[in-house]
N, C-alpha and C positions, 0 to 999 in steps of 0.2 A: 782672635778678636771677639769680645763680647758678644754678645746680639744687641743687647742695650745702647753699646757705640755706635756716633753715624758714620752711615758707610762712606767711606773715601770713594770720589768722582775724577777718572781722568785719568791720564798719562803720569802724571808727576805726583802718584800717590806715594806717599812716605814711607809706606808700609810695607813696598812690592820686593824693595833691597832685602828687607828681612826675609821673605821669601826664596829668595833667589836661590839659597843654599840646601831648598827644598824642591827646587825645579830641575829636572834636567836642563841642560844648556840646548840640545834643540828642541823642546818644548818651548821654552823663554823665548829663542830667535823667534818662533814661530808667532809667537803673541807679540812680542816687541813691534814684529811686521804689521800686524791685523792692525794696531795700534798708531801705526805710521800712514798704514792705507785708510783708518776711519779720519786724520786731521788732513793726510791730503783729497779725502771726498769733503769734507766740510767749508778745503779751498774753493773748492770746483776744479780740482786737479787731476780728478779721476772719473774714471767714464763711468756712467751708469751701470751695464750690463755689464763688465769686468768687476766691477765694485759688489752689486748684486751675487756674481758667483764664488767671491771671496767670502763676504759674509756669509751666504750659505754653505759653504763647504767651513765654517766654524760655527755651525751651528745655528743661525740668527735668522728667525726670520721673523717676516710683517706677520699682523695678524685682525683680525676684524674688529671693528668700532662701532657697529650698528645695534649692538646688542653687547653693551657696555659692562657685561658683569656676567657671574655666574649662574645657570638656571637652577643648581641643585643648594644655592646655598650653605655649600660644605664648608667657606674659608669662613675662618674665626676673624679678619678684623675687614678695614672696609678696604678698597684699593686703594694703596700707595699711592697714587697719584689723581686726589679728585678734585684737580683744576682742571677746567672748559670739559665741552659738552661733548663724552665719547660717542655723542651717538651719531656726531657729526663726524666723527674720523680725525684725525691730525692733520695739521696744514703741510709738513716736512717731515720729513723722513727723523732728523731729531725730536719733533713733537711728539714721536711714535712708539710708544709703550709696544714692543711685540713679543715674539715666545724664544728662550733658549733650548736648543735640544742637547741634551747631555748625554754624552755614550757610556755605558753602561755594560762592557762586553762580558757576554753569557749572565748577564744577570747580578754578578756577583759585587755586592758590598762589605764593606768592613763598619764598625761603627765609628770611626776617625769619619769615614768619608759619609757616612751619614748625619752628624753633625753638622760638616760642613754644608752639606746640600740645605741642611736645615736652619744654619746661618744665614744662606744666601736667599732661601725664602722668602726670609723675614726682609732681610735687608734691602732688596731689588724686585720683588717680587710681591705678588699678593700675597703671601701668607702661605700658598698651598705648593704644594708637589705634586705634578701626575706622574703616574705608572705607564706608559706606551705599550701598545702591543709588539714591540720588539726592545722591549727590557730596556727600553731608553729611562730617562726623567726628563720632564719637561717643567718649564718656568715659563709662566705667565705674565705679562704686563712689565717687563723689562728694558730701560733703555736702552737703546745701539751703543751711548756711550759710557754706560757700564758695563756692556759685555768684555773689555779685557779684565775689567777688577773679577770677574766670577773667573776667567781662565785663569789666571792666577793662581787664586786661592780655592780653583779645583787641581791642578798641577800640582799644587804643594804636596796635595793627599793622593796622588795617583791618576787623577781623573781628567781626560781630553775632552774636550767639543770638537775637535778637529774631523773634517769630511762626516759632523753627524749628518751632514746635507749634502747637496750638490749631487753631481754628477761624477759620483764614487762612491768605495764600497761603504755599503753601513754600518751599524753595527752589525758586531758577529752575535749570533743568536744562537741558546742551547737548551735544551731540558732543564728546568730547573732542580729537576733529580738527578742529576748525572754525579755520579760516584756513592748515591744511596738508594737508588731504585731496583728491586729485588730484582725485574726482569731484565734490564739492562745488559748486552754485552762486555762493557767495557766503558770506565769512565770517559766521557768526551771533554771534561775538560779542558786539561789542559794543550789537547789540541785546535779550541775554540779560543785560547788565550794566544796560542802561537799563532794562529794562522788570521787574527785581529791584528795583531803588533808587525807580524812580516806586508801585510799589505794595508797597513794606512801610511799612506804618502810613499808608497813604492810607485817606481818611476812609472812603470808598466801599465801604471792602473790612475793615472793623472788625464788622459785621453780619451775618458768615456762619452758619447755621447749618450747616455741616461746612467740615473742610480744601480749599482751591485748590491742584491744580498746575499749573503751567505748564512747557512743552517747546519747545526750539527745535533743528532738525535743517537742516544745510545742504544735504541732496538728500532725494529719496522714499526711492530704494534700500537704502540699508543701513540697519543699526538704529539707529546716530546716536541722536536724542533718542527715540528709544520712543514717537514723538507721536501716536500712533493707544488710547494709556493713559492719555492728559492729560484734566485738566479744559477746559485751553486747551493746544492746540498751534500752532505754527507751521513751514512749512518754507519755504526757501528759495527762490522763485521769481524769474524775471523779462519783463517785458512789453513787447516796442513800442509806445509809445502816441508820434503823430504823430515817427516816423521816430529817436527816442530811444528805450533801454533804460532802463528804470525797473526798482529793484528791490522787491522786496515779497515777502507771504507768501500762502502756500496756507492756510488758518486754519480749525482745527479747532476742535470744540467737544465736550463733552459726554463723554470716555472715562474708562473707572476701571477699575482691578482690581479690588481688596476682594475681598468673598465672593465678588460673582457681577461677570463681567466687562461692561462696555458698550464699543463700540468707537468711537472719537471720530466725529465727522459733520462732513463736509465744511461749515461756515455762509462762506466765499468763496473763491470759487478764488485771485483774486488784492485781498489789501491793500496802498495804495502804501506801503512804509516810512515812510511820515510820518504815516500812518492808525492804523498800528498799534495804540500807548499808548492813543489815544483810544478805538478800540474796546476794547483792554483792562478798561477803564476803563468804559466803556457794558455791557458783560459783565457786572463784578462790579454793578453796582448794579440790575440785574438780577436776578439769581442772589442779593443781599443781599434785595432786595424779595417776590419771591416764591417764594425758594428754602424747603425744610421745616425748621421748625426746633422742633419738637417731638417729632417722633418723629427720633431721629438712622440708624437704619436709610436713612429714604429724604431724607435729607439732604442727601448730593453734590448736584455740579450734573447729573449723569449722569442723574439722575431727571428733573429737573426739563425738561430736554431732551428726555426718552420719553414724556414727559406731556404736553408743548405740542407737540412736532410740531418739528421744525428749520424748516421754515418761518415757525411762528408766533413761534416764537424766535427768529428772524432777524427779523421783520418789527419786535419787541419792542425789538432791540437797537438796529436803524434808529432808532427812534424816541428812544430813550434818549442815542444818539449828538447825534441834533439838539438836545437839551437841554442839552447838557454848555457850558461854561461855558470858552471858551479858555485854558490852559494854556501858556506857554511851555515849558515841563519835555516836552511831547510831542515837540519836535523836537529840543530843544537838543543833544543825543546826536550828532545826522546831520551836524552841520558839522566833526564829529571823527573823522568813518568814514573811516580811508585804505584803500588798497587791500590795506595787510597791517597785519596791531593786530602784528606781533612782529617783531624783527629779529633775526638769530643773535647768538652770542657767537665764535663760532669760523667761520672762513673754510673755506666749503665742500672739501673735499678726500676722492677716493675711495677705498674700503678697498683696499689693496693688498693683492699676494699674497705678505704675510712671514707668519710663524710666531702661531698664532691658540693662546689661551690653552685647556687642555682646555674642553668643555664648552659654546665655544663657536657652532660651527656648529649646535649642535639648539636652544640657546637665541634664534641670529639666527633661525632659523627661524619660530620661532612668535611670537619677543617683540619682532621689529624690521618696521616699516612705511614703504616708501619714501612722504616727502613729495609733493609737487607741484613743491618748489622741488629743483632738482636738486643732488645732493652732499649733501641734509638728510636723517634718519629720526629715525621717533618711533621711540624704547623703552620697551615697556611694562614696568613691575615687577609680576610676578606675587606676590600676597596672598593668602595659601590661608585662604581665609574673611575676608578685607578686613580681617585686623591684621596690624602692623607695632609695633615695640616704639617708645619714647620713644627709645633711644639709636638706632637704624633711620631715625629720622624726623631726628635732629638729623642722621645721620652723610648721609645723604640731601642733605638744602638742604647738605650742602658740597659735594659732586658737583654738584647742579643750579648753583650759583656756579661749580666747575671748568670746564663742560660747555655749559650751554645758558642759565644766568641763570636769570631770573623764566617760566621756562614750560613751566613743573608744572600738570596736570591730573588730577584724581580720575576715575573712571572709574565707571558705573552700573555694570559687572561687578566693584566692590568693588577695580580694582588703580589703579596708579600712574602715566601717562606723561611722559617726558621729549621733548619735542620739542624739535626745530634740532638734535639732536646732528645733527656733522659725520661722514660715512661711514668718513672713517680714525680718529674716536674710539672709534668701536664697540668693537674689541677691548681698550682703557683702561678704557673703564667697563664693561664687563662683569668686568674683575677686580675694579675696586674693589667694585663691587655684590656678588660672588662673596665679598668678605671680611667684608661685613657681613649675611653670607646674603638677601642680597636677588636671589638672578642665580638664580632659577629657572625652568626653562622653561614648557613648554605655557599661554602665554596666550592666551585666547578657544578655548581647544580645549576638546574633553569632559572633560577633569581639572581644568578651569579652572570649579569648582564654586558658584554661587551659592549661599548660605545666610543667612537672617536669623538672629536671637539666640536665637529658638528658647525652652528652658526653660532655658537656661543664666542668662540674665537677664529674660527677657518672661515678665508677667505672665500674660499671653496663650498663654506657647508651650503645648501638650500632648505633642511629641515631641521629641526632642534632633535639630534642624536639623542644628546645628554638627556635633555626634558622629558624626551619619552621613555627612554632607558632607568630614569628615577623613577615615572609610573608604573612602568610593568615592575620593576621590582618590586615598591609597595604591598603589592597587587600578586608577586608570585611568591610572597616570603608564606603565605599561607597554603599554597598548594604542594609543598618542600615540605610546611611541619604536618602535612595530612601524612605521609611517607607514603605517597606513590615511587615506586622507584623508577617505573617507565618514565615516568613524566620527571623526576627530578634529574635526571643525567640529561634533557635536551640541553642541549645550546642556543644560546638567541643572541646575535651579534646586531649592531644597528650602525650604520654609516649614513652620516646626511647626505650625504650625494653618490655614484655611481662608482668612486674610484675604491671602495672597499678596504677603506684604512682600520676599518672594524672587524674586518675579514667574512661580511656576509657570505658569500659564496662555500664556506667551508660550515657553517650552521645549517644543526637540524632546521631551525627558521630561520632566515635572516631577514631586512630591512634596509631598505635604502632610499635616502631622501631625494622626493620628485617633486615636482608644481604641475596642480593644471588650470586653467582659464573659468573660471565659474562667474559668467557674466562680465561685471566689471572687474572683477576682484581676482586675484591669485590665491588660491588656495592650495595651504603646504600639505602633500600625500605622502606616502611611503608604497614604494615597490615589497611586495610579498616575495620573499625567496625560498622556494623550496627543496629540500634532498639536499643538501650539503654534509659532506661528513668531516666531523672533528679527527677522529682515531686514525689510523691507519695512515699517521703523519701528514693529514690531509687527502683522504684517500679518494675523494670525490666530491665536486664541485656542483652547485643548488642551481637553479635558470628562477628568473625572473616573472611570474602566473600571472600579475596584473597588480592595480596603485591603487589604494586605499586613501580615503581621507587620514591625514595623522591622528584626528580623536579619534576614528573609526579601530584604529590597531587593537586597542585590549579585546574590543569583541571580538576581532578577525581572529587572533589571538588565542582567544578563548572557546573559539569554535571549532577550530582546529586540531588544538590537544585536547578539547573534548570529543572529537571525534574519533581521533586516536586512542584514548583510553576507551570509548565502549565497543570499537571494533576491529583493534590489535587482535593480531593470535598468536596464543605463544607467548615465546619472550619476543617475539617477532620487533627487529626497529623501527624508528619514526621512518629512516633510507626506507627499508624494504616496506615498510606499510604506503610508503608512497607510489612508492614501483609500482604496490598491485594495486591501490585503489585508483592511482592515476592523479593525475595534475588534474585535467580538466573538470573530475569528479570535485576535488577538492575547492577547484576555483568556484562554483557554480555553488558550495557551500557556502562563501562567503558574498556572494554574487551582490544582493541588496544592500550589503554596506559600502558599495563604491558610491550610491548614489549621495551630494551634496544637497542638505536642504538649502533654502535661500537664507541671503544673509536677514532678513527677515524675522526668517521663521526660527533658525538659529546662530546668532553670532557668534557663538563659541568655534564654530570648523573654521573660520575667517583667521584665527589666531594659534599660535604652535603651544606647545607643551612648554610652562615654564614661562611664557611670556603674554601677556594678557594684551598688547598692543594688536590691532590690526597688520597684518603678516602682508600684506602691501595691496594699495588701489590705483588701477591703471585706467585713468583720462579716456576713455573711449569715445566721448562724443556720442551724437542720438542718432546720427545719420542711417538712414532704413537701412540704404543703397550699401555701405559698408558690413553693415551687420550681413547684408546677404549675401554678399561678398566671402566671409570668412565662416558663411554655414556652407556654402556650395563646398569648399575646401575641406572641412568639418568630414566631409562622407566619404571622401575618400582617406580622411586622416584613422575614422574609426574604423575603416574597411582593412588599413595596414595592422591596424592592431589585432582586429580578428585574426588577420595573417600570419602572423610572427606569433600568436599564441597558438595557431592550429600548428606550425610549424615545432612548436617544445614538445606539441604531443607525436609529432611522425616520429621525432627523434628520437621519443620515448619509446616507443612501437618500433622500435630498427630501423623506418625507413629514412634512409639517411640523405637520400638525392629528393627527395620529396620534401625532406625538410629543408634542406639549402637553396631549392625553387619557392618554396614558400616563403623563407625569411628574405630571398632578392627580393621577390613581389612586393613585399612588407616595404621595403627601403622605397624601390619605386612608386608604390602609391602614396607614401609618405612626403614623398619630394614632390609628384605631382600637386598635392595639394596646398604647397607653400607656391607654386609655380602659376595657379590657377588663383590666387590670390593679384597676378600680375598681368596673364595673361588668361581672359576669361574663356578659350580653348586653346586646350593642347592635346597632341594625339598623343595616345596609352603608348606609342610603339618605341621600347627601353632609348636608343636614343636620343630619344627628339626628346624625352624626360628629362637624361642624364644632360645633354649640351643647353638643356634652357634654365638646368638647376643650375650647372655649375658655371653658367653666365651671368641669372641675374641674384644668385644667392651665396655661393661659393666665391667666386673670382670680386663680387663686389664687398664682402662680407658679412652681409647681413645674417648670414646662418653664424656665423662666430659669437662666439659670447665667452664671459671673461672665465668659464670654467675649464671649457675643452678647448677654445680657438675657432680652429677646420679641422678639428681633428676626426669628430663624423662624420663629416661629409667626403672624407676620404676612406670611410667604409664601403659608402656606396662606388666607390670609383671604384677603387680596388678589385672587388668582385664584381662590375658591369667589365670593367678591360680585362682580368683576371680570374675568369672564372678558376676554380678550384678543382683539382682531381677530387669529387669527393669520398670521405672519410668520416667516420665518424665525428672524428675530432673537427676533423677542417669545418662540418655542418653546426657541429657545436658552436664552431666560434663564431661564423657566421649568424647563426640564431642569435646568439650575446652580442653582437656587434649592431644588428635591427633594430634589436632592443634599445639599445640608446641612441643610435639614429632617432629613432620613432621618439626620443625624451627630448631632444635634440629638438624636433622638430615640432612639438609642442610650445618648445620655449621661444624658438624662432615666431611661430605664428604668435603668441601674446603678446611679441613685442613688435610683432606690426598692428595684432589689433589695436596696442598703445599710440598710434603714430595717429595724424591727425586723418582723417579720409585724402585729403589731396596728396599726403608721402605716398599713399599706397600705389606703386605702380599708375598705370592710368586708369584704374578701377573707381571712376565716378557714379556711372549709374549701370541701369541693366536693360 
């Protein structure tokens, strides 16, 4: 179909018959179904929360209306649908423009199926494509009841939305260099395409009480699949067993970002590639069996793994393994493994030394990676915030058919790669790229900014990711062309709120979006993350030093890596320059830009990045009595944060039971002082805290809010009835768990000081 034609609405499109000989036959049942269960939700024939976990498990979900458009102004035209006021939200669920997530497994496109995506752009969509940090694409401003016309005529070309959501596994996720990266063991591949296909919509893995990912990285070293953040990972290994090389995986278990991070756990060093799926497979019915599925807080597998012990769960899955019922589908993949899954399009030939297009020596630089296979390089496409327009994406798959054919890969850092280009094409495609402004430099450097959707569309977001992720960029495309190399390899990932869909926690600096109470007013922050490491497939996770106003970043920012470049040693890294100078050194660096001027003195902190409206004002009333009210609470709210920050530094210094007494404290004077907001004494003694939080805050709701629930407030239970053996780790997560409590409880207090004086508990005078 065109793009110029309008796009067919509904069930009874004309056009789906012509399809059909293009769809598998259970692909089609599968859509025919979504399509039967969208007309009986529109009876009122189907329950909410069934309905809800249907669309999400293909893909579909809502998305925010308060901030009705994009902050970076990337899309070429305006939004497909500019009747009534998005800033007021949709009256129904059909009024409701929201996002399709499209699965994407390991990355890999063709340009058949980039056209397409590029059809559906335009046709359903704003215009734009994002790139996800798990090699998804996502579509923006989509009907509910277009979403079967896209599965359609993504099926036709290979492509599902099926389980991109819900409570199962995700997309499967890979290296984008796998089968051309020089250090690489071994392609991973096409074992990231088999083991995508054997478990979506396998029986085993329908019973989850929360999302599966799975990672596959073809060495330890670099960040490749990020497999140290999976639910399941795998990397690359291989074995002498009787005088042959076998290959296989190093196979991890148990990792997750979210709120608080867990780091995967070694469950075998080596599995023989024909073992794999089955174990896969012995995993999920596992993890279905006695993973949580009531409370969704502790729902991951990640839990369920810190609870049993890697051993006991090892010993679990042994056993579940011997049960399993032989498969043909586990190996059938291995008798197709050649030594390379790709072949070039063009006859290796190297770049000569004629006359190079402006622009392009600093973009080889940072956007071009020598192969393994010699006279080959991948180029990356830099995506500044991982969109690309509809006409970008079609003008794209004609370069990938000029260039290199079908081997396009999505990349976790939101860009693009073209691999097999031949070395004398370089300077070719860099102008065509240059004409469809795709040829920009600094990829994988510090201006090469991750950011999720932020408040731009997530429900979820609290500060504008996007908005500030476009300033710093601006802002570091200058400190890239000085050619610091220290400073240009950091990473800077931004997530508008705590759940780390930007993957803060594995950045040299990360970001993540907070509010705090500036008189009457909210004012949007960002949490500082420091020590995070990208390499070593995620090799270690940042803690959270303290929240910044969101203008306040570029300087925070900038004082930072300026501190870093004048008192590195060595090739010493940003990790270890943190190690030794210390978090609290660092904090105490940026120390006077937490303070908020008045809105007064400057309106601009009052407003997020990208968006010039007042970022919200909460009705407080002039009452003394109240305001004294919520300063008495006030001292002990700052006392828990002193807390919880002196606790990152025991952690950092080894002592690990010091710091897990320190971050309880944190939680309990945190809670105290939402408590004492109600009850204008309570005794310090943990107890009488915990039964009068979780009476008049917890059990009534008021701590709930539509990001997390009670799901903090089940940090503090946790560890008051559960103290922890501690551990390093176990103190870790405790630390990180305070952490948002204490954000948690922030938000809780603004929205009582929003309530009128007489809601507030019986707190009328003093």
């Amino acid at each position: 179909m065109a793009a110029s034609e309008p796009a067919p609405r509904g069930p009874g499109m004309t056009w789906k018959r012509a399809l059909a000989h293009a769809v598998p036959r259970e692909l089609a049942a599968e859509i025919e179904t979504f399509e039967n269960q969208i007309a009986l939700k529109k009876q009122g024939k189907l329950d909410d929360k069934l309905f809800a976990e249907t669309r999400l498990r293909r893909g579909v979900y809502g998305q925010r209306y308060d901030n009705g458009r994009r902050n970076d102004g990337v899309a070429e035209q305006s939004l497909p649908y500019p009747s009534g006021d998005l800033t007021k939200g949709p009256e129904t669920l059909w009024d409701a423009p929201g996002m399709q997530r499209i699965k994407i497994p390991f990355g890999g496109l063709t340009a058949a199926q980039m056209r397409v995506l590029a059809d559906l752009a335009e046709e359903y969509s704003d215009g734009v494509c994002h790139v996800t940090t798990r090699q998804d694409i996502q579509l923006h401003y989509v009907h509910l009841e277009d979403t079967p016309a896209l599965a359609w005529r993504l099926a036709a070309v290979g492509i599902t939305t099926r389980e991109a959501c819900g409570n199962s596994v995700r997309n499967v996720t890979a290296c984008p260099l796998a089968g051309v990266c020089p250090d690489e063991t071994f392609d991973v591949t096409p074992y990231a395409r088999a083991t995508s296909r054997f478990l979506m919509g396998h029986p085993d893995t329908q019973e989850f009480g929360r999302k599966f990912k799975v990672a596959f990285s073809g060495c330890g070293g670099h960040a490749c699949g990020l497999v140290s953040m999976h639910d399941l990972g795998a990397i690359a290994t291989t074995k002498q067993v009787d005088g042959v090389t076998r290959r296989g995986f190093e196979t991890y278990v148990g990792g997750g970002l979210g709120t608080v991070p867990y780091a995967a756990q070694v469950l075998d060093e080596f599995v023989p590639e024909e073992e794999f799926l089955p174990l896969a497979q012995a995993i999920s019915r596992v993890f279905a069996r006695l993973g949580e599925k009531k409370q969704r807080s502790r729902a991951r597998i990640k839990f369920l793994v810190a609870q049993l012990g890697i051993e006991e769960f090892s010993r679990l899955v042994r056993e579940e393994r011997a049960r399993l019922t032989p498969d043909e589908r586990w190996t059938a993949h291995l008798a197709g493994v050649p030594a390379e899954t790709e072949r070039p399009l063009a006859v290796a030939r190297p770049l000569n030394g004629g006359p190079r297009p402006e622009g392009f020596d600093r973009w080889h630089r940072t956007n071009v990676t020598a192969q393994r296979q010699p006279g080959y390089a991948v180029a990356t496409i830099t995506l500044p915030l991982g969109d690309l327009t509809a006409r970008q994406m079609r003008k794209l798959a004609d370069l990938a058919e000029t260039y290199v054919k079908d081997t396009v890969r999505l990349t976790v850092e939101q860009n693009i790669v073209l691999r097999w280009v031949a070395d004398a094409d370089l300077p070719a495609l860099y102008s065509a790229l240059a004409d469809i402004g795709l040829a920009e430099p600094d990829a994988s450097t510090i201006a090469d900014i991750t950011a999720c959707p932020g408040t731009d569309t997530c429900k979820l977001g609290i500060a504008s990711s996007r908005g500030l992720a476009a300033e710093l960029r601006a802002r570091l495309a200058r400190v890239v062309q000085d050619g610091n190399e220290a400073v240009e390899r950091l990473h800077i990932k931004i997530s508008g709120c705590f759940n780390s869909c930007a993957q803060h926690h594995i950045a040299d600096i990360g970001f993540y979006g907070v509010s705090r109470k500036v008189g009457r007013y909210t004012v949007p922050h960002f949490q500082v993350v420091l020590g995070g490491q990208w390499d070593q497939n995620a090799g270690a996770y940042g803690l959270a030093v303290g929240a910044v106003p969101s203008k306040r970043v570029p300087e925070v920012l900038e004082r930072i890596v300026g501190r870093y470049v004048q008192e590195r040693t060595g090739d010493e890294s940003f990790r270890k320059f943190v190690e030794r100078i210390g978090k609290r050194v660092l904090k105490e660096s940026f120390a006077d830009l937490a303070t908020v001027p008045t809105f007064e003195e400057d309106p601009s902190f009052y407003s997020d990045w990208g968006d010039p409206r007042v970022y919200t004002i909460a009705d407080m009333g002039v009452g003394e009595c109240a305001g004294e009210v919520v300063e008495v609470g006030a001292f002990d709210l700052a006392a828990a944060e002193a807390q919880v920050f002196e606790a990152q530094i025991q952690l950092e210094e080894g002592d690990s039971v010091r710091a897990d007494a320190l971050a309880y404290r944190a939680m309990l004077l945190a809670a105290r002082s939402l408590v004492k907001q109600e009850l204008m004494s309570v005794s310090e003694e943990p107890n009488d805290v915990v039964r009068e939080f979780r009476a008049r805050f917890h059990d009534t709701g008021l701590f709930h809010d539509r990001f997390a629930g009670g799901k903090f407030a089940e940090y503090l239970f946790h560890r008051h009835d559960h103290p922890p053996a501690v551990t390093p780790d176990a103190a870790r997560r405790v630390v990180e768990e305070a952490q948002l409590f204490l954000e948690a409880t922030h938000a809780c207090a603004a929205r009582l000081a929003a309530r009128p004086v007489s809601a507030v508990g019986g707190a009328v005078s003093l």
